[in-house]
C-alpha positions, 0 to 999 in steps of 0.5 A, a space after each residue: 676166645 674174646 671175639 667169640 665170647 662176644 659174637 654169642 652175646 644176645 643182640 639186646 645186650 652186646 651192643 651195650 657191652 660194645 659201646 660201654 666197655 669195650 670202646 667206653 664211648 657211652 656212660 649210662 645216661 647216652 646208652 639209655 638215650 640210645 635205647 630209650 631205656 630206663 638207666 636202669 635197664 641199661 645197667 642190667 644189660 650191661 651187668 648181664 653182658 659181663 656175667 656171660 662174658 666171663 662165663 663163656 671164657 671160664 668154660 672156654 678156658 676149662 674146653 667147653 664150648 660157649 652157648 650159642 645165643 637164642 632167637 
């Protein structure tokens, strides 16, 4: 359910998911040099990627299916 969850993730937000949660490889200030981002935007990726993350278990879990990721 996970792996799937995380393989729908938009592409400019699940690396930053992968790299800061799910190896804890990257604090905020290495993820914005990674992306030549704000810090603050790093935070929102990182925000909104653990916001569709539990949403798409959450319908996972009540037998929907998890929204593919838009081009």
């Amino acid at each position: 359910m996970l792996t799937s969850a995380m393989n729908a993730l938009p592409e400019d937000i699940g690396p930053a998911i992968v790299l800061r949660d799910g190896r804890r490889i990257l604090d905020h200030p290495k993820s914005r040099r990674r992306w030549g981002s704000a810090v603050a935007n790093v935070k929102t990726r990182v925000h909104r990627g653990r916001l569709f993350l539990r949403s798409a278990c959450r319908v996972r879990l009540d037998g929907g299916a998890v929204a593919k990721k838009s081009a």
